[in-house]
MARFI-838597 format. One record per residue: residue number from 1; x, y, z of N, C-alpha, C in turn. Coordinates in steps of 0.1 Angstrom, whole numbers, plus 5000, padded with zeros to 4 digits. Example, Ala and Ser with C-alpha at 12.3 -4.5 7.8 and 13.67 -1.06 7.14 Angstrom:
<rs>
1, 5132, 4943, 5078, 5123, 4955, 5078, 5132, 4967, 5078 .
2, 5128, 4978, 5071, 5137, 4989, 5071, 5129, 5000, 5079 .
</rs>
This chain:
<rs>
1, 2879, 5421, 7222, 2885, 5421, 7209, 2897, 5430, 7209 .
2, 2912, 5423, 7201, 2922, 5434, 7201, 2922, 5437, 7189 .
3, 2936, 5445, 7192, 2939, 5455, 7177, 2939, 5442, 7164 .
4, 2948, 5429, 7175, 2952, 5416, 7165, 2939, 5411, 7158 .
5, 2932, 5411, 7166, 2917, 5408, 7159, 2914, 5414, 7152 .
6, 2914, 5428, 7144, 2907, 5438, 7138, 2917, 5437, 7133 .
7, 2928, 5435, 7132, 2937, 5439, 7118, 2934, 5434, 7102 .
8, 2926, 5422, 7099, 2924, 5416, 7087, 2912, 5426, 7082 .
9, 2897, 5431, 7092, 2891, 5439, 7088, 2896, 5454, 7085 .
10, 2907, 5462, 7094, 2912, 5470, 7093, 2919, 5472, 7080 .
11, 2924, 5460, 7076, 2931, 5456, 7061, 2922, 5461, 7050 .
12, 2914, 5451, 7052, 2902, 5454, 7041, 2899, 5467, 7040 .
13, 2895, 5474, 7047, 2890, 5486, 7048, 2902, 5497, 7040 .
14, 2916, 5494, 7044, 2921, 5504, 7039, 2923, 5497, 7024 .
15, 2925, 5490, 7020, 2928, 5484, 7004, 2911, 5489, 6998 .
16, 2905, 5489, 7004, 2888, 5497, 6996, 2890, 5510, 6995 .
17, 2896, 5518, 7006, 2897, 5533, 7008, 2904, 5539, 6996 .
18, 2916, 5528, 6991, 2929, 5528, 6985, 2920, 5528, 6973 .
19, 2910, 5519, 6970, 2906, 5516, 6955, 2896, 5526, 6950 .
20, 2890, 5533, 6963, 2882, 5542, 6962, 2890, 5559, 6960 .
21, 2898, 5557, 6962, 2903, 5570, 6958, 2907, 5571, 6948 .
22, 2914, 5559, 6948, 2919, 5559, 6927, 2913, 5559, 6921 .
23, 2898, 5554, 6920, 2888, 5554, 6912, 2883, 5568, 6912 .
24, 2880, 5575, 6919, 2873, 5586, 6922, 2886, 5595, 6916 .
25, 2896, 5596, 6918, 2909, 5602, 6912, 2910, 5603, 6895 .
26, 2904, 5591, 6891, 2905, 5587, 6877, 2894, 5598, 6873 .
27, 2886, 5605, 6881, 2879, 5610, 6869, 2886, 5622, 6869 .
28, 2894, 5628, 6876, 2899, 5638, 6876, 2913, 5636, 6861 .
29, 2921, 5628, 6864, 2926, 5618, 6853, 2921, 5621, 6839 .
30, 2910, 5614, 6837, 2906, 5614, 6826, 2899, 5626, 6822 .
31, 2893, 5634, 6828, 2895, 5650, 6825, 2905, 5657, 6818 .
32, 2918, 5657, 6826, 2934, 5658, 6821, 2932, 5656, 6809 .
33, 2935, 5645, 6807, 2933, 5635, 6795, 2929, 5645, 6781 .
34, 2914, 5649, 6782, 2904, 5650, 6777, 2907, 5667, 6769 .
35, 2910, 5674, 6781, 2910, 5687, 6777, 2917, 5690, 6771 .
36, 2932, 5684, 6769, 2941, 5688, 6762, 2938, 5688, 6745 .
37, 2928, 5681, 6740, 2927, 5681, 6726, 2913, 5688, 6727 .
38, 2903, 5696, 6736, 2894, 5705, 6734, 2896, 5717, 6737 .
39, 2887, 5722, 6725, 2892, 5737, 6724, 2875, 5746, 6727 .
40, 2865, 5738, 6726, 2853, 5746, 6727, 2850, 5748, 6742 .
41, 2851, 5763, 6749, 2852, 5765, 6764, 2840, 5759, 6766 .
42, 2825, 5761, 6762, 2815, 5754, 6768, 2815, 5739, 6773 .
43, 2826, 5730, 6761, 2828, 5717, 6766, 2834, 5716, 6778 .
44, 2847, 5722, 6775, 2860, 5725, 6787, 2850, 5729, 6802 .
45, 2844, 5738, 6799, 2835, 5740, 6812, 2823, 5728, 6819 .
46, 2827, 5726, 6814, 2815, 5711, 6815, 2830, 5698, 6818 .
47, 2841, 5700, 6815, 2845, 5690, 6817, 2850, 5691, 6830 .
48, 2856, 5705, 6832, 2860, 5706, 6844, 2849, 5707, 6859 .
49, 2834, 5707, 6852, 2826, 5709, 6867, 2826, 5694, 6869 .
50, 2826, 5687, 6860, 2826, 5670, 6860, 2838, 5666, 6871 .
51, 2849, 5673, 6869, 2862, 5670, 6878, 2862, 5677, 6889 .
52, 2856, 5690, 6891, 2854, 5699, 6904, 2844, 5691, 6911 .
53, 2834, 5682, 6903, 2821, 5673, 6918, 2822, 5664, 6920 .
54, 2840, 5661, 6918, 2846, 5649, 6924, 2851, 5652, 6936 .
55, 2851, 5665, 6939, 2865, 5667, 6945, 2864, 5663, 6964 .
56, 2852, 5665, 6966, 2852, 5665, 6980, 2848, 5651, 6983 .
57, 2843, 5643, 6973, 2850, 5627, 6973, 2859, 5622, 6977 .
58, 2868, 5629, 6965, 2882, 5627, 6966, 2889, 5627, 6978 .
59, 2887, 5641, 6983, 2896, 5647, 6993, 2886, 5636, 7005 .
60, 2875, 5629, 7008, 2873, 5624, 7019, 2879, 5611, 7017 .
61, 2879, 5605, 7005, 2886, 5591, 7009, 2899, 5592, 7007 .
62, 2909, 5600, 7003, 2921, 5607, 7006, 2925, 5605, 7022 .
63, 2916, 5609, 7032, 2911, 5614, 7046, 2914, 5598, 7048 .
64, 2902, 5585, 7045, 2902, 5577, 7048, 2914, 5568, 7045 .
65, 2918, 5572, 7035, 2928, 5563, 7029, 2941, 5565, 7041 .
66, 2947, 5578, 7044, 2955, 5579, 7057, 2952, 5574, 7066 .
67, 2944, 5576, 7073, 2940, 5574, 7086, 2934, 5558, 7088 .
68, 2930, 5552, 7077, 2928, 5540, 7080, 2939, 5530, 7077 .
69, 2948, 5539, 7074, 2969, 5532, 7069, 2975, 5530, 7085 .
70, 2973, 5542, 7091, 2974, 5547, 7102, 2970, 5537, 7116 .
71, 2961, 5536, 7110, 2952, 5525, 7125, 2958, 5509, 7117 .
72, 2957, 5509, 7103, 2962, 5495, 7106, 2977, 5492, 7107 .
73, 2984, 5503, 7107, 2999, 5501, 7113, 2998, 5498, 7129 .
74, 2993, 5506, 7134, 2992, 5505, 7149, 2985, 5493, 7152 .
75, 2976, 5486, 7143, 2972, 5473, 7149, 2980, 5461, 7146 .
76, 2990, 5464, 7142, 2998, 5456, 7133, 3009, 5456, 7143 .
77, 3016, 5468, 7149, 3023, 5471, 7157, 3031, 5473, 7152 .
78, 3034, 5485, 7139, 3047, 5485, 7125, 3054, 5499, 7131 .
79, 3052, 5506, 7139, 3051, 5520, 7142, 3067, 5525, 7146 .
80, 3067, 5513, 7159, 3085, 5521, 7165, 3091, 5508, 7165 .
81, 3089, 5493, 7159, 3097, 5485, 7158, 3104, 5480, 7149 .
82, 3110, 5491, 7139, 3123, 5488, 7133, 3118, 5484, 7115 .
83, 3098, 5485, 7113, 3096, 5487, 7104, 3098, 5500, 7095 .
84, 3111, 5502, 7089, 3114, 5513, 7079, 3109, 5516, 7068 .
85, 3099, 5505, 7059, 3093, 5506, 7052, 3077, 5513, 7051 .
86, 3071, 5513, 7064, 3063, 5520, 7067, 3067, 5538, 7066 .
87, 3077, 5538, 7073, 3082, 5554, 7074, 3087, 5553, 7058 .
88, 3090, 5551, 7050, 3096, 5552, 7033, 3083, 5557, 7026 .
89, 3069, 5550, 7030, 3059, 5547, 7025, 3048, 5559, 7028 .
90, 3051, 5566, 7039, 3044, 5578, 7042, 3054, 5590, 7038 .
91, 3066, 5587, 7036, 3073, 5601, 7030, 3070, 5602, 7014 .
92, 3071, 5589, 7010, 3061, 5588, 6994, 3055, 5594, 6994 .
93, 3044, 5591, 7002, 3029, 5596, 6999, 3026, 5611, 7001 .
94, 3033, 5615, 7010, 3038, 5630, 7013, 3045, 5637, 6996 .
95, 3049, 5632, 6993, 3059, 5637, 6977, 3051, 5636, 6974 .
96, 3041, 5625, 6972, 3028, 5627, 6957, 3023, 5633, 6958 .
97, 3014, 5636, 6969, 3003, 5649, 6973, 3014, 5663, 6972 .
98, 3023, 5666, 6976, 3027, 5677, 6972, 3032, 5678, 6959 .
99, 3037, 5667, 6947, 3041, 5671, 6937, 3022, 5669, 6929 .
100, 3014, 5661, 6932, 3003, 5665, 6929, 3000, 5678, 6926 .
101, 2999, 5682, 6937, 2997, 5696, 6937, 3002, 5707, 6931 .
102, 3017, 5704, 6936, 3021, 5717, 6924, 3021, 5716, 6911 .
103, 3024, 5700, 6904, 3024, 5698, 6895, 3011, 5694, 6881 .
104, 2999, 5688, 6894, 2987, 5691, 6888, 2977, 5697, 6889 .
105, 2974, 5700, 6902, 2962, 5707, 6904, 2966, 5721, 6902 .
106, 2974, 5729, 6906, 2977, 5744, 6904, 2976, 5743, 6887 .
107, 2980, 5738, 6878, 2981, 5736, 6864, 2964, 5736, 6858 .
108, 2956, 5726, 6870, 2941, 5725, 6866, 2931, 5737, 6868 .
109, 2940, 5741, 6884, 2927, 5755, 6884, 2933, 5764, 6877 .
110, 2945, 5770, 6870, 2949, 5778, 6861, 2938, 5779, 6848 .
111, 2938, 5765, 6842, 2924, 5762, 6835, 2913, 5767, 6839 .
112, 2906, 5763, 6846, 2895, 5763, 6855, 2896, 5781, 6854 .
113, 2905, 5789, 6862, 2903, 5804, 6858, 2902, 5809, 6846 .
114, 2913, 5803, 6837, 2908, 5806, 6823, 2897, 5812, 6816 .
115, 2888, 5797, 6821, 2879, 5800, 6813, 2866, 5808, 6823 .
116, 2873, 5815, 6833, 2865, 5824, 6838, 2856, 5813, 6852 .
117, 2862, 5803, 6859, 2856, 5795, 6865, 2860, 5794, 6876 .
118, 2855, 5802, 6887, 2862, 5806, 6899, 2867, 5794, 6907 .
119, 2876, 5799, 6920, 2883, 5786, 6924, 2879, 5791, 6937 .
120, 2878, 5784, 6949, 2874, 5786, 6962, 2876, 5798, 6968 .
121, 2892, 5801, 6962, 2892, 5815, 6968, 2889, 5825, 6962 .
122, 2882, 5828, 6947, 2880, 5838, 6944, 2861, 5835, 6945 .
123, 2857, 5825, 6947, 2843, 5826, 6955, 2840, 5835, 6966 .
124, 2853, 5827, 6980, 2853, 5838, 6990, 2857, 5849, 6988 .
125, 2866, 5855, 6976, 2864, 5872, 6979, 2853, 5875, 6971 .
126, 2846, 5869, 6963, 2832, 5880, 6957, 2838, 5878, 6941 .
127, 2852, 5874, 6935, 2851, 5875, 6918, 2855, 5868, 6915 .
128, 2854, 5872, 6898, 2854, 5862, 6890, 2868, 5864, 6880 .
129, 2880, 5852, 6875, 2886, 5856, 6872, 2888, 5857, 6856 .
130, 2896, 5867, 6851, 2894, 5875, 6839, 2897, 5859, 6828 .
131, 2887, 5863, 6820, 2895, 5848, 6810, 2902, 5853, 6802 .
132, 2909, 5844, 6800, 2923, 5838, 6786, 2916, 5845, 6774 .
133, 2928, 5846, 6758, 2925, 5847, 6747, 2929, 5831, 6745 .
134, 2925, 5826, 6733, 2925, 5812, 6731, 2940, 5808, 6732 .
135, 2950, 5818, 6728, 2964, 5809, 6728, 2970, 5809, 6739 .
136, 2968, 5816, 6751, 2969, 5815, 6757, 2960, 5802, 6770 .
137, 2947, 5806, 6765, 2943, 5787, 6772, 2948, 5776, 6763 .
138, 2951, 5780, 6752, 2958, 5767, 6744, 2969, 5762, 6751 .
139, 2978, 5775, 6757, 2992, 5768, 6764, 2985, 5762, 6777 .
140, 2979, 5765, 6784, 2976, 5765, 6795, 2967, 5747, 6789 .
141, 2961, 5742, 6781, 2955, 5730, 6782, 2970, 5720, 6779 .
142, 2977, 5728, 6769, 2989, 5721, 6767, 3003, 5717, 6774 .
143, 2997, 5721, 6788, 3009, 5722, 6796, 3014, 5704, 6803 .
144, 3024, 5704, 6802, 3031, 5691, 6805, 3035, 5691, 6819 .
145, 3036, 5699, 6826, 3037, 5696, 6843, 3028, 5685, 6847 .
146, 3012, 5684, 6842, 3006, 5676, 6848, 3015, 5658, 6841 .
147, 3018, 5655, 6832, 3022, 5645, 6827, 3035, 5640, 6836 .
148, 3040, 5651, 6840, 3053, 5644, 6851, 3047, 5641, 6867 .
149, 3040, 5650, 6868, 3033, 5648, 6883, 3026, 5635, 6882 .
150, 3021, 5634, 6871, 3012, 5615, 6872, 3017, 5605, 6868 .
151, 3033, 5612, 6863, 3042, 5598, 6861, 3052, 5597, 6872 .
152, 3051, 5606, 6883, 3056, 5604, 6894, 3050, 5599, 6905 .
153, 3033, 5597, 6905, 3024, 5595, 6916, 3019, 5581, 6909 .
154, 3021, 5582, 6898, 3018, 5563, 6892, 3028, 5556, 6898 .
155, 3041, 5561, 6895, 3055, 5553, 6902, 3055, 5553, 6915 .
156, 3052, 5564, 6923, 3054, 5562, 6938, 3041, 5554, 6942 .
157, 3028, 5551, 6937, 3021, 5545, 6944, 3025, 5527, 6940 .
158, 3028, 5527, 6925, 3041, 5510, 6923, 3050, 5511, 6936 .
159, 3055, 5515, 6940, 3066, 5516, 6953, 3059, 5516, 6959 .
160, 3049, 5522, 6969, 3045, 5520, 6978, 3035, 5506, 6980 .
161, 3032, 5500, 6972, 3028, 5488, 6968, 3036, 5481, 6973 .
162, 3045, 5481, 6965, 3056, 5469, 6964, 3062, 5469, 6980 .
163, 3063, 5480, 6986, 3068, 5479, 7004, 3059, 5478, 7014 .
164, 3044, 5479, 7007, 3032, 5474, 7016, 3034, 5456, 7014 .
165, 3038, 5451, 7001, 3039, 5436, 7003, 3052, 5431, 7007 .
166, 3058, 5439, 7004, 3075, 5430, 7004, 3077, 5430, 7018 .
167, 3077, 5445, 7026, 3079, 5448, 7033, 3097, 5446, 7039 .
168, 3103, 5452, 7028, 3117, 5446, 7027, 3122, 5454, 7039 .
169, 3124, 5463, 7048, 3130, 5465, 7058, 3123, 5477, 7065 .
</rs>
């Protein structure tokens, strides 16, 4: 069996990886969503462990979602022959994950400290961090960085779409 042979399965696999992360992503999404018009931290705390026991979901079919992009370019043979659309399509995805990040997740565990709800690294040193007075988590739920980061990672994944089918050059 070649790579030619496994490429239709290879396909499949990564278009599930693809649906599986966005789905699993959405609950993080709709958290966002959610918190910004709650104000009672017990709920807030509850919303955000709902979005924190996604996470290593997330981050593994994140894992699959690359790497199975990865094997089906190489079985495809898209790699060093003059497909540019491929290399467009990983510098994308490179910008989402880092404007992700700066722009939503740093914004989320800001939250998440707030209300006194530690973040990986204040587990590994031993504390816990000081919470917010309310208007100050008020700015902090009302912050609009995350609204540009997810109207920038909605658009680049439309584009990356559109060059996974068009495959215009």
């Amino acid at each position: 069996m070649t790579w030619a042979d496994l490429y239709p399965w290879l396909l499949v696999f990564h278009v599930l990886c693809v649906l599986a992360f966005l789905a699993i992503h959405g609950v993080s999404m709709g958290v966002w969503w959610r918190v910004r018009r709650e104000r009672d931290r017990a709920k807030l705390m509850a919303w955000f462990e709902l979005s924190g026991s996604f996470m290593t979901s997330m981050l593994a079919s994140g894992f699959l979602l690359i790497v199975s992009g990865v094997v089906v370019g190489v079985a495809a043979g898209w790699w060093f022959n003059g497909q540019w659309w491929l290399w467009v399509s990983i510098v994308l995805l490179a910008a989402i994950v880092q404007s992700m990040n700066s722009l939503n997740a740093i914004p989320m565990v800001r939250m998440r400290q707030g209300l006194e709800m530690p973040n990986l690294a204040d587990t590994r040193a031993g504390t816990i961090p000081t919470p917010v007075d309310d208007a100050t988590l008020d700015a902090l739920l009302l912050d609009r960085r995350p609204i540009v980061g997810s109207a920038f990672a909605i658009a680049g994944i439309v584009v990356i779409t559109w060059l996974m089918e068009t495959k215009p050059f």
